[in-house]
C-alpha positions in Angstrom: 131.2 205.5 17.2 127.9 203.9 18.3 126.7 204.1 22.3 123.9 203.4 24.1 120.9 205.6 25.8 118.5 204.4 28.4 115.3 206.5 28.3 112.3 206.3 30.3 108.8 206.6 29.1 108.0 210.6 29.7 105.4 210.0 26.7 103.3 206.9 27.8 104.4 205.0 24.8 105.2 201.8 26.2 104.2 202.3 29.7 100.4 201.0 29.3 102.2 198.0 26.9 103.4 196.8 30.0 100.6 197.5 32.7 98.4 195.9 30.6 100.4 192.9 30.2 101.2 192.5 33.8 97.7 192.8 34.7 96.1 190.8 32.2 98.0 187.8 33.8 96.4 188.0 36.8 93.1 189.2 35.7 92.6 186.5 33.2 93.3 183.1 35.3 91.0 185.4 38.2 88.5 186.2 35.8 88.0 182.5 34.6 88.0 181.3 38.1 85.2 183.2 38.9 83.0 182.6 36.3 83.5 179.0 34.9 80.3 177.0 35.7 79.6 175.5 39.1 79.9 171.9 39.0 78.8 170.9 42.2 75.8 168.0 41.9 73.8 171.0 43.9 74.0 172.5 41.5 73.0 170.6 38.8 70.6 168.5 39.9 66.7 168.5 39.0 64.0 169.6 42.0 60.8 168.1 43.4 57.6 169.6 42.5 56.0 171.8 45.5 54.9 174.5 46.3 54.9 174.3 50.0 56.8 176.9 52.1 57.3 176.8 55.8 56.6 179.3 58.1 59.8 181.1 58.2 60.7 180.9 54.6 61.9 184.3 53.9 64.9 183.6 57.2 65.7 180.5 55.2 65.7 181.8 51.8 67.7 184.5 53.4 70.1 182.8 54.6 70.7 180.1 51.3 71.2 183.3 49.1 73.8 184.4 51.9 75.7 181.4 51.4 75.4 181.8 47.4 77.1 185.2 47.9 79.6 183.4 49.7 80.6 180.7 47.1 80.6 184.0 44.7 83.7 185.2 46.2 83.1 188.7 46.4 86.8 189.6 47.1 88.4 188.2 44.2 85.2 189.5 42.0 86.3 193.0 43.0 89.8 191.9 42.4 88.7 190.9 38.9 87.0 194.0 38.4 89.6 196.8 39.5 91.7 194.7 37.1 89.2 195.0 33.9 89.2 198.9 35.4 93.1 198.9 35.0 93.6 197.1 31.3 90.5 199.4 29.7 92.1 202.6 31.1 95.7 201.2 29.8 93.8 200.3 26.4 92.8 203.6 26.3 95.9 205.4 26.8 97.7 203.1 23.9 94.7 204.2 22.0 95.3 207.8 22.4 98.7 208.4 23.0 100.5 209.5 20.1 103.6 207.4 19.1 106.9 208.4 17.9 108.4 206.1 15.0 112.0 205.4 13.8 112.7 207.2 10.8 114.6 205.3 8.5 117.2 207.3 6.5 116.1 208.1 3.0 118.6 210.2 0.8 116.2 210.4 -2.7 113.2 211.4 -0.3 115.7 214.4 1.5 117.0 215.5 -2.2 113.5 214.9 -3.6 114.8 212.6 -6.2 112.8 209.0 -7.5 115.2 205.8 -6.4 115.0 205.5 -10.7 117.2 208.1 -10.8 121.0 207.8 -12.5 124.4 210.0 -11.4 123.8 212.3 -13.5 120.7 213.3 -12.8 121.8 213.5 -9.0 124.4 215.9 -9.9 122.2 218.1 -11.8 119.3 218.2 -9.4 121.9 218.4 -6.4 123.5 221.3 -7.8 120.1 223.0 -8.6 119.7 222.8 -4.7 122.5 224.0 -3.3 121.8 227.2 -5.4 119.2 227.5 -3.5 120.2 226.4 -0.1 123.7 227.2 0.1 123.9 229.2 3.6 125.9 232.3 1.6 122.7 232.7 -0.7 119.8 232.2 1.5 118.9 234.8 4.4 116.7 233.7 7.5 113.2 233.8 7.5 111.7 234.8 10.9 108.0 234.6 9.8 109.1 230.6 9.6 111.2 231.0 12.6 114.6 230.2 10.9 117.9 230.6 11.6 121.7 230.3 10.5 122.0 227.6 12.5 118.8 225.8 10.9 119.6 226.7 7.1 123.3 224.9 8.0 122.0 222.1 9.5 119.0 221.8 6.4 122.3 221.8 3.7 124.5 219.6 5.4 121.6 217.2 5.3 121.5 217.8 1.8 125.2 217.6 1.2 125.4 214.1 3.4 122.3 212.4 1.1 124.2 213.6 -2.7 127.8 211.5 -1.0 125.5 208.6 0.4 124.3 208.3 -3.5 127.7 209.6 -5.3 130.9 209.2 -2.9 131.8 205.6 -2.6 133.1 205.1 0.8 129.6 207.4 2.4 127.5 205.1 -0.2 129.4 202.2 1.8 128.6 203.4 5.3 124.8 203.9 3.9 124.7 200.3 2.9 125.8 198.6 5.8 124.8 201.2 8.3 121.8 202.6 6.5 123.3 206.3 7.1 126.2 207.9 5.7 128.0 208.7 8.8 128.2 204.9 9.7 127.0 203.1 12.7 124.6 205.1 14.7 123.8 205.3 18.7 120.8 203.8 19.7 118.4 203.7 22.4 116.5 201.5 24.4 113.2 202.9 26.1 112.3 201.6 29.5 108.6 201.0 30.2 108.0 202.8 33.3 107.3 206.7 33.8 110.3 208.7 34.2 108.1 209.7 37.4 109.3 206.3 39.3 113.0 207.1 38.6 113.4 210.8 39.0 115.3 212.6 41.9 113.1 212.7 45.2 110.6 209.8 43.9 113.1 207.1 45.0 112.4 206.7 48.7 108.6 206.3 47.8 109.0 203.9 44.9 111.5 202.0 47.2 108.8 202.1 49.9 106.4 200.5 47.9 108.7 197.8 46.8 109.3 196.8 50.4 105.6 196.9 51.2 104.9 194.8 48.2 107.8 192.0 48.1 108.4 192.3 52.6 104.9 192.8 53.3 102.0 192.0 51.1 103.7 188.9 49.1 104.6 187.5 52.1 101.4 188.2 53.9 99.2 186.2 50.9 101.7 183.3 50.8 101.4 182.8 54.3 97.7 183.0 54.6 97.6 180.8 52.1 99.7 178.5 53.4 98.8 178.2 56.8 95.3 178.3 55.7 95.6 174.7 53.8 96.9 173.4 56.7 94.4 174.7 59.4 91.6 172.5 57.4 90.8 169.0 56.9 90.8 167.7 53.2 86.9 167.8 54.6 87.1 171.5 54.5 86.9 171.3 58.6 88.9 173.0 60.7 91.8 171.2 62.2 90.9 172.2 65.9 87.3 171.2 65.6 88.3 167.5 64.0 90.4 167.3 67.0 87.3 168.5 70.0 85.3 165.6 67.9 88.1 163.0 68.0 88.0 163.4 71.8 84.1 163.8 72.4 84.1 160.1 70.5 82.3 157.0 71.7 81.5 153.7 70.9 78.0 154.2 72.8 77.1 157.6 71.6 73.4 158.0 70.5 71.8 160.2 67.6 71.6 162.8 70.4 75.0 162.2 71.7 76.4 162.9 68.0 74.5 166.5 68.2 77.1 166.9 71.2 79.8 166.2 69.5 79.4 168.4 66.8 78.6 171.2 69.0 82.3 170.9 69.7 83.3 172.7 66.1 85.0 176.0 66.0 82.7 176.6 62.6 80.4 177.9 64.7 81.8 180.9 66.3 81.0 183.6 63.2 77.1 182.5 63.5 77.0 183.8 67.4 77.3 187.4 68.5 80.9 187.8 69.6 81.0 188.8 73.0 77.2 188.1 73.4 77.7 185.0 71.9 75.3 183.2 75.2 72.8 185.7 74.8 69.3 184.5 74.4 70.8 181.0 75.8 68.1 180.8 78.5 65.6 181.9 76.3 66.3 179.2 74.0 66.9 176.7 76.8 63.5 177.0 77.7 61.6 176.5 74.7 63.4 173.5 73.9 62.5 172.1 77.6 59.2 173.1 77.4 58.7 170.9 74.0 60.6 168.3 75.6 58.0 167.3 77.9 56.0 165.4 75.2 59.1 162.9 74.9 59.7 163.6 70.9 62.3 165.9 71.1 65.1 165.1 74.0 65.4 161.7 75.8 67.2 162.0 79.3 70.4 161.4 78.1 70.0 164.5 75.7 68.5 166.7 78.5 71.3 165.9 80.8 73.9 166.2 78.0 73.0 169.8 77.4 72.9 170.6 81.1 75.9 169.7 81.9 77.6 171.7 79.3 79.7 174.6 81.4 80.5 176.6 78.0 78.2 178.5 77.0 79.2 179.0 73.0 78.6 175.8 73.0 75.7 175.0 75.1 74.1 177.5 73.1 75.2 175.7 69.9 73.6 172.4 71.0 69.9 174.4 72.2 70.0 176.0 68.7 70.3 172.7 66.9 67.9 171.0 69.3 65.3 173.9 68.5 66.0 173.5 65.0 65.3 169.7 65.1 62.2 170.6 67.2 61.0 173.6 64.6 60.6 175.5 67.7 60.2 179.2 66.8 62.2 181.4 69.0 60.2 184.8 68.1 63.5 186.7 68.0 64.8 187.5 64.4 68.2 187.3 65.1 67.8 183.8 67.0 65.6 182.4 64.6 69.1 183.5 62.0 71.4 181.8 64.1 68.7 178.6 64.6 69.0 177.7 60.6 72.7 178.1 60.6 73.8 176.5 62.6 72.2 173.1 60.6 74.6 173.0 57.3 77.5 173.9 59.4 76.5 171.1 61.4 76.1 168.5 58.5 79.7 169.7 57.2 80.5 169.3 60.4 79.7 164.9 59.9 81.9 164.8 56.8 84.7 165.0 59.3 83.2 163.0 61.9 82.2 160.4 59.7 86.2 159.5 59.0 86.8 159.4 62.6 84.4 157.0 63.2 85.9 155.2 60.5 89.2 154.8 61.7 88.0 153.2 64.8 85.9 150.5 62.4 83.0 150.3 64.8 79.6 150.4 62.8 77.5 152.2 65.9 78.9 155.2 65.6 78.9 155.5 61.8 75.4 154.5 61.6 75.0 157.3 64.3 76.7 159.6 62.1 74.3 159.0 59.0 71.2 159.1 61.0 72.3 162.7 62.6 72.6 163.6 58.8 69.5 162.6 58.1 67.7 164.6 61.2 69.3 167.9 60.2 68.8 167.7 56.6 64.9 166.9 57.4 64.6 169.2 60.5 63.5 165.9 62.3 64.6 165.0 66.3 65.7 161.7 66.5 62.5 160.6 68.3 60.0 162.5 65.8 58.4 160.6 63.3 59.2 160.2 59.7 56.2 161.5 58.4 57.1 164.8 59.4 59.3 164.7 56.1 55.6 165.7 53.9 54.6 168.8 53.9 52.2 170.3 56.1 52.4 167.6 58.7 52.9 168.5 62.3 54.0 166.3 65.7 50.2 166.0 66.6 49.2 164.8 63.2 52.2 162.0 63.2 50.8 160.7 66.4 47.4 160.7 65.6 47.9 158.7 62.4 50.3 156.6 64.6 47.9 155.7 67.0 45.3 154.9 64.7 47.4 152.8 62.5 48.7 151.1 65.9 51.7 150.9 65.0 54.9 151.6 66.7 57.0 153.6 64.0 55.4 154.5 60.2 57.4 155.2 57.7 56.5 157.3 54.3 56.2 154.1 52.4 53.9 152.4 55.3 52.0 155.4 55.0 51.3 155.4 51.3 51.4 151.8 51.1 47.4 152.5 52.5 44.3 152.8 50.6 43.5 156.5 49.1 40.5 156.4 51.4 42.2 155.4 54.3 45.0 158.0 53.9 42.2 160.6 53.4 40.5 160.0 56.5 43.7 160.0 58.5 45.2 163.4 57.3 42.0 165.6 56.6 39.2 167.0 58.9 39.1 169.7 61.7 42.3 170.8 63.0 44.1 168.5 60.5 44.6 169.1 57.1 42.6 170.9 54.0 42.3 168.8 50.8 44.8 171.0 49.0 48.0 170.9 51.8 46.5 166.9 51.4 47.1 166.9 47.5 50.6 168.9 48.2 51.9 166.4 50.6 50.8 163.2 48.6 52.8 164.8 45.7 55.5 165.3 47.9 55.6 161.6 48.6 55.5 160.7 45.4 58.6 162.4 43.8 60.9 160.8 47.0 63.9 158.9 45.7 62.8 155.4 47.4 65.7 153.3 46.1 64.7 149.4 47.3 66.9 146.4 46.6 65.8 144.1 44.3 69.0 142.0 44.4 72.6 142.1 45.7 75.8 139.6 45.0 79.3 139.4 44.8 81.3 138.5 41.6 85.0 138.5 40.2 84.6 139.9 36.8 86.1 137.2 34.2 85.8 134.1 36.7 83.3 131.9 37.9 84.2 131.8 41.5 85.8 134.2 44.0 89.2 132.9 44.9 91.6 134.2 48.1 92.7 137.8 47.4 91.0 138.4 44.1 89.4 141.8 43.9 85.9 141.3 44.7 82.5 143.5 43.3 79.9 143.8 45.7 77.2 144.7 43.0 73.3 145.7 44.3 70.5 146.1 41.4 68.1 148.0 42.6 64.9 150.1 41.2 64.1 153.9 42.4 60.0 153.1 43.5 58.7 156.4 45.2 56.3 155.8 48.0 52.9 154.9 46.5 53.6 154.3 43.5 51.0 152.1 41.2 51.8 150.0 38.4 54.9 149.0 39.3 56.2 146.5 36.1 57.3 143.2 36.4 61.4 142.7 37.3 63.3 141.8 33.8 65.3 138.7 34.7 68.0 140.4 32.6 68.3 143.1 34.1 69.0 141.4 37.1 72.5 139.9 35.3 75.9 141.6 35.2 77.3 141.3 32.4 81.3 141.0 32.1 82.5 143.3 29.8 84.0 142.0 26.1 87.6 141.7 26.1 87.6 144.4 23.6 84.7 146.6 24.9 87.2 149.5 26.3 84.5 151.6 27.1 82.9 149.4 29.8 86.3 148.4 30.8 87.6 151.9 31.0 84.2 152.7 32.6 83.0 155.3 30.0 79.6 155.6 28.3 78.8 151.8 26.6 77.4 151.3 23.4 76.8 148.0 24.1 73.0 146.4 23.5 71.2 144.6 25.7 67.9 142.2 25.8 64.4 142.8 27.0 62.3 140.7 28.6 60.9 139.8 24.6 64.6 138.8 23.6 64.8 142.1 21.6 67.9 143.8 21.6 68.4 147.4 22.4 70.4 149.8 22.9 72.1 150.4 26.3 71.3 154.0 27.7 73.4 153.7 30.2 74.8 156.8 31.2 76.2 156.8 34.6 75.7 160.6 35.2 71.9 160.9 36.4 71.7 162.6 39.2 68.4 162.5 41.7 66.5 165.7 42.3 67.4 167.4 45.6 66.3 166.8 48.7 63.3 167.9 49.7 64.1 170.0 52.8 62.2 173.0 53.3 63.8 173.8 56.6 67.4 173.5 55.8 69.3 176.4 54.3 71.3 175.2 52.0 70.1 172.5 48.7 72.0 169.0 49.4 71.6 166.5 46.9 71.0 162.6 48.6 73.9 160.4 48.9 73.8 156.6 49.1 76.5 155.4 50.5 77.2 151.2 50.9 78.9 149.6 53.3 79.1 145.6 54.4 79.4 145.2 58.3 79.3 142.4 60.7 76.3 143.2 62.8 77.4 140.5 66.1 80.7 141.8 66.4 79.6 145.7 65.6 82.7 146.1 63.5 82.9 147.7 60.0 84.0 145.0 57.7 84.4 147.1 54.3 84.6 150.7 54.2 81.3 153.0 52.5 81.5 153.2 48.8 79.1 156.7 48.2 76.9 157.1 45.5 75.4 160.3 44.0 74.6 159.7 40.7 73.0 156.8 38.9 73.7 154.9 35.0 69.4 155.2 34.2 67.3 157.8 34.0 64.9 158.5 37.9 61.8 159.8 36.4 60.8 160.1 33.0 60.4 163.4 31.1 56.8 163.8 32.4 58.1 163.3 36.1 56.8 160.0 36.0 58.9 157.1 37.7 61.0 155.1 34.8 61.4 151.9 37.0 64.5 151.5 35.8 66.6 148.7 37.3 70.2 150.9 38.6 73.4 149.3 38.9 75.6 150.1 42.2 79.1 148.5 42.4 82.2 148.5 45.4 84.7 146.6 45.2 87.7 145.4 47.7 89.5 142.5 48.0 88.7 139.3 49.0 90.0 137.5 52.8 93.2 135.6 52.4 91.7 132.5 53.2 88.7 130.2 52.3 85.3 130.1 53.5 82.0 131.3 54.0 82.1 135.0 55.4 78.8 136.2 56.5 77.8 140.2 56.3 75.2 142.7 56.7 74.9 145.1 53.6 73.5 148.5 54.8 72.1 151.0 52.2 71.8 154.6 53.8 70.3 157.4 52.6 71.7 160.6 54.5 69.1 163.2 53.3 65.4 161.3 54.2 64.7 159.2 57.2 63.0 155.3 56.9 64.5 155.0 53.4 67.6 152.6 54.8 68.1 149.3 53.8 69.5 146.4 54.9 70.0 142.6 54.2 72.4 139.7 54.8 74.6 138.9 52.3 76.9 135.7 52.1 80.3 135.6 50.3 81.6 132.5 49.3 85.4 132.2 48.9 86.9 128.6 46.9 90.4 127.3 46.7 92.2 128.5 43.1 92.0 124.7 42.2 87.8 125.1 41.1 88.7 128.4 38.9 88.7 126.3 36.2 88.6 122.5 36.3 91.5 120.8 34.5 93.3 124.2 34.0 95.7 123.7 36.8 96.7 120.2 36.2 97.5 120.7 32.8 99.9 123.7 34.4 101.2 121.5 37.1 102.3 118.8 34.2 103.8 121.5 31.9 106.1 122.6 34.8 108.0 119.2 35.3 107.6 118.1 31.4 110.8 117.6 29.8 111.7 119.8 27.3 111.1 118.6 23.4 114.3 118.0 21.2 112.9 120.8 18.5 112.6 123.6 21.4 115.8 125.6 22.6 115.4 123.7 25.7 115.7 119.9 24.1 118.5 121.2 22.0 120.7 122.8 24.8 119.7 119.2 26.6 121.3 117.2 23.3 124.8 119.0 23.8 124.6 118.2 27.6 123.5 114.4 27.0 124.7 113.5 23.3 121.2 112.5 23.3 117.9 114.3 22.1 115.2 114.1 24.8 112.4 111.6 24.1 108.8 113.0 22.4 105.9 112.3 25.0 103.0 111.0 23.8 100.0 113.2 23.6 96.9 113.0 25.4 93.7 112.0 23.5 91.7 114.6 23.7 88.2 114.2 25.3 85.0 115.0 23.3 83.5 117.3 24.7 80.0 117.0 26.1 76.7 117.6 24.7 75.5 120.3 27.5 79.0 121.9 26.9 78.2 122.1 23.0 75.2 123.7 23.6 76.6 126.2 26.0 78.9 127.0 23.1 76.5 127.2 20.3 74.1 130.0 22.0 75.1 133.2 22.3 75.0 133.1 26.5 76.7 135.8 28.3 78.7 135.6 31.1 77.5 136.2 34.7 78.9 135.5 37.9 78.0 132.2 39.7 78.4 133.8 43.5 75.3 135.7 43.3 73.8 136.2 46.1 70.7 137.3 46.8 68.5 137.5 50.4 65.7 138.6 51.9 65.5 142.1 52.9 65.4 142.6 56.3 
């Protein structure tokens, strides 16, 4: 009669089987997490050329290696490594543990006998051994520790495997059963320690059940939960989204959006805890005492941060201000928080920036960019843009600015003058030496200065833009770094935008086209298009983290100050920047949004903005005008011929004309067909070239 045994693993046979397993499948997806590749455009992205390194370098460094270790995750890498601990030291036990196997019954190995061997043969060699091992003849041997009860047991074996070969009904049991006694017990081995299970053990193995499934399972799913729901898809804290949505304003100024952000809750691990307003006068008073000049604070600004009565957050607001000021604080653990507080401040206007959004006013989100741009560069709002080069100071800006005589200079004004003028401006006493000179013109000429060659709106397929269609607003445009010589001649071609073929799925689909295009000698190339170029990272030496520059596009309607279609953001481009000896390429890059068209006819007048958010002066904007037609000019003669076939009558050899016939008795009448016009000569010759579809709504204006 068979039964059943439940054993525990007292060896470690299958114990470390089962470890192994269970912790491979949460090592694995942890351990693949954690080191796939990084594909953040930060990243990846190329640098710009320089050497330069401000004055606290080693604080700023400090504090972008900090953040790396961050993004590292350190607790799930030491999860991932106690977990590589656990399966080598579970590999090593099934590696050295010695295993027990089932041993199948064999009657010719327990009689000694070949599986060739006959009945005869059997009976001869089984009574040869019972001669020999019959209890009555053999005596125990103690020197090989045996017994009565061991020489019994030895010829009853021997007895069972002669019937399992000779006796039918045993030989039966042995083929069915595989032994001679029938059908056997078995076991089934359970793969934990006997430890777990054993008298005593229960209370703790049941206490570190209800720790794991009441406490710590609960514990993780709830942090994880409610910490998906504490942040913004914007990776912002719920709370500090909210203190911005009520600090809004239509009015705010670039200074006024430093206020707002000072609101965020982000901020609070970069301060000291309890002592979170210590060195707040300190800092108070260095950014007061630059403010005197006029280029850091306006009025508004100074009374703004005065009248702030909480001082986490008034101390917030100083830090950025002497960040924007590059006001050294002479206090290590100030000058810390001072370059912190600037990325958590820029993540801080990824939340904003919706906000402002939702209210469609374009003040504000202009405001938004602009405060971007300030922290990225380390610039106040007042400053000037040439404090973006290397090496230049306040005093230098000015100087230049009052020689030039003009009221605001840009990086491309600058370079835009002669070599010789430049020279004279930036070097001499007290100014700069000719190699922080050669630094900063290299500097300026690696800067991603994208400027608009030209911008229009199209319908791809048609000829006109009709009510509701889905409208591209496309902007060609070529990547010319400030000072940049030899600047080649716009191909007319390139200006075009070409409609995919019908049967051109990779453009249609939006993936890498093969398709050729023409050069300015009517030689056809191929496209290297590749939609993936990404532009080197900012050049910010004062802010701690790398950013790579974002254009983002957006038409407004500058009288009313409204938003009239949302940003469309750019980071990456479809032609190479610079070429592969850092040269500029010139390319001509193609930037597309689309939305849909108003509902109704007519000539709708907009302002296209181009913003940079990582260098300040490299916006652009222009008036754009987009022409919406009646459906009737989509195609002349198209929607007559429609209209016609709509109240034709049905002809007699069409299902229609026949079911007419068993209603009538009569078959309806054949209508006489149009002569069809010859077409024109122009429209021949339109059809004989090989003439590529563009849109007829481009529209192109001034830059303003």
């Amino acid at each position: 009669m068979s039964s059943t045994d439940y054993t525990y693993d007292e060896q470690g046979q299958f114990f470390p089987f089962f470890i192994l397993t269970l912790t491979g499948l949460v090592t694995a997806p942890l351990a693949y997490s954690l080191l796939k590749s990084n594909k953040e455009i930060e990243n990846t992205a190329p640098r710009i050329k320089s050497d330069f390194k401000p004055e606290d370098d080693d604080l700023i460094q400090g504090r972008k290696r900090r953040q790396k270790r961050r993004e590292r995750k350190p607790k799930r890498g030491i999860a991932v490594t106690v977990g590589v601990a656990v399966m080598a030291y579970m590999i090593y036990l099934i590696m050295v543990t010695q295993r027990t196997t089932l041993k199948l019954y064999d009657p010719y190995q327990i009689l000694g006998l070949s599986t060739s061997a006959d009945e005869k043969a059997i009976q001869r060699h089984y009574k040869r051994l019972s001669l020999k091992f019959h209890p009555d003849k053999v005596k125990p041997d103690p020197e090989k520790n045996e017994t009565m009860e061991t020489i019994n047991e030895q010829f009853v074996e021997l007895t069972k495997a002669y019937k399992a070969l000779t006796d039918e009904e045993v030989r039966q049991n042995y083929i069915q059963y595989g032994h001679p006694d029938g059908k056997q017990s078995f076991s089934i081995g359970i793969a934990l320690p006997k430890l777990l299970v054993t008298e005593g053990n229960g209370k703790y193995v049941l206490m570190f059940y209800g720790l794991l499934l009441g406490g710590l399972l609960p514990y993780l799913a709830g942090k994880w939960w409610y910490g998906t729901q504490a942040v913004t898809k914007e990776k912002v804290l719920i709370n500090s989204a909210a203190n911005m949505f009520q600090e809004y304003k239509e009015d705010l100024s670039d200074g006024g959006v430093l206020s707002v952000l000072s609101t965020g809750e982000e901020f609070a691990p970069v301060l000291k805890g309890t002592e979170d307003d210590s060195g707040l006068s300190k800092i108070e008073k260095a950014v007061l005492e630059r403010a005197q000049d006029g280029t850091l604070l306006s009025e508004d600004d100074r009374v703004s941060l005065k009248e702030i009565s909480d001082a986490s957050r008034r101390k917030v607001l100083a830090l950025l201000w002497a960040y924007l000021g590059r006001i050294p604080l002479h206090q290590q653990a100030l000058d810390q928080e001072r370059y912190e507080v600037a990325p958590i401040a820029l993540n801080l206007i990824y939340s904003y920036t919706p906000i402002t959004l939702a209210f469609g006013v374009m003040g504000p989100l202009l405001g938004s960019y602009h405060a971007a741009q300030h922290l990225i560069q380390a610039i106040p709002p007042e400053g000037s843009a040439l404090l973006q080069l290397p090496y230049f100071t306040s005093r230098l800006a000015q100087d230049i600015k009052a020689a030039t005589r003009k009221s605001s200079l840009t990086v491309q004004d600058f370079m835009s003058f002669p070599e010789s003028t430049r020279r004279t401006l930036c070097t001499g006493p007290d100014r700069l030496t000719e190699s922080q000179y050669a630094t900063a013109m290299s500097v300026a000429r690696q800067l991603p200065y994208l400027k608009i060659d030209k911008a229009f709106f199209k319908v791809v397929g048609e000829r006109v833009i009709t009510p509701s269609s889905l409208v591209q607003f496309v902007i060609k445009a070529r990547f010319i770094p400030p000072g940049s010589q030899n600047i080649p001649e716009i191909n007319e071609l390139d200006l075009e935008d070409v409609d995919p073929d019908e049967g051109d799925l990779d453009a249609i689909l939006g993936r890498k086209s093969k398709k050729k295009r023409k050069t300015a000698d009517g030689e056809e190339v191929q496209s290297e298009d590749d939609d993936n170029i990404q532009p080197p990272l900012a050049h910010a030496p004062y802010f701690a983290r790398d950013h790579s520059p974002r254009w983002h596009i957006f038409l407004a309607q500058t009288k009313e100050n409204r938003i009239a279609v949302p940003p469309s953001t750019i980071t990456s481009f479809n032609k190479p920047i610079f070429d592969k000896n850092g040269n500029p390429s010139f390319n001509m890059q193609t930037l597309k949004m689309q939305f849909q068209a108003p509902p109704q006819t007519g000539r709708y007048v907009f302002t296209m903005f181009l913003i940079c958010d990582s260098y300040i002066g490299f916006d652009s904007s222009q008036e754009v005008v987009l022409e919406v037609e009646d459906a009737s000019k989509l195609a002349p003669g198209i929607v007559e011929e429609v209209e016609e076939d709509e109240i034709s009558e049905p002809d007699e050899d069409t299902i229609a004309g026949q079911m007419q016939a068993l209603k009538t008795g009569s078959a309806p009448k054949r209508k006489a067909k149009k002569p069809v016009q010859e077409e024109s000569s122009d429209d021949e010759s339109d059809t004989e070239g090989e003439v590529e579809d563009t849109s007829d709504t481009d529209t192109e204006t001034d830059e303003e």
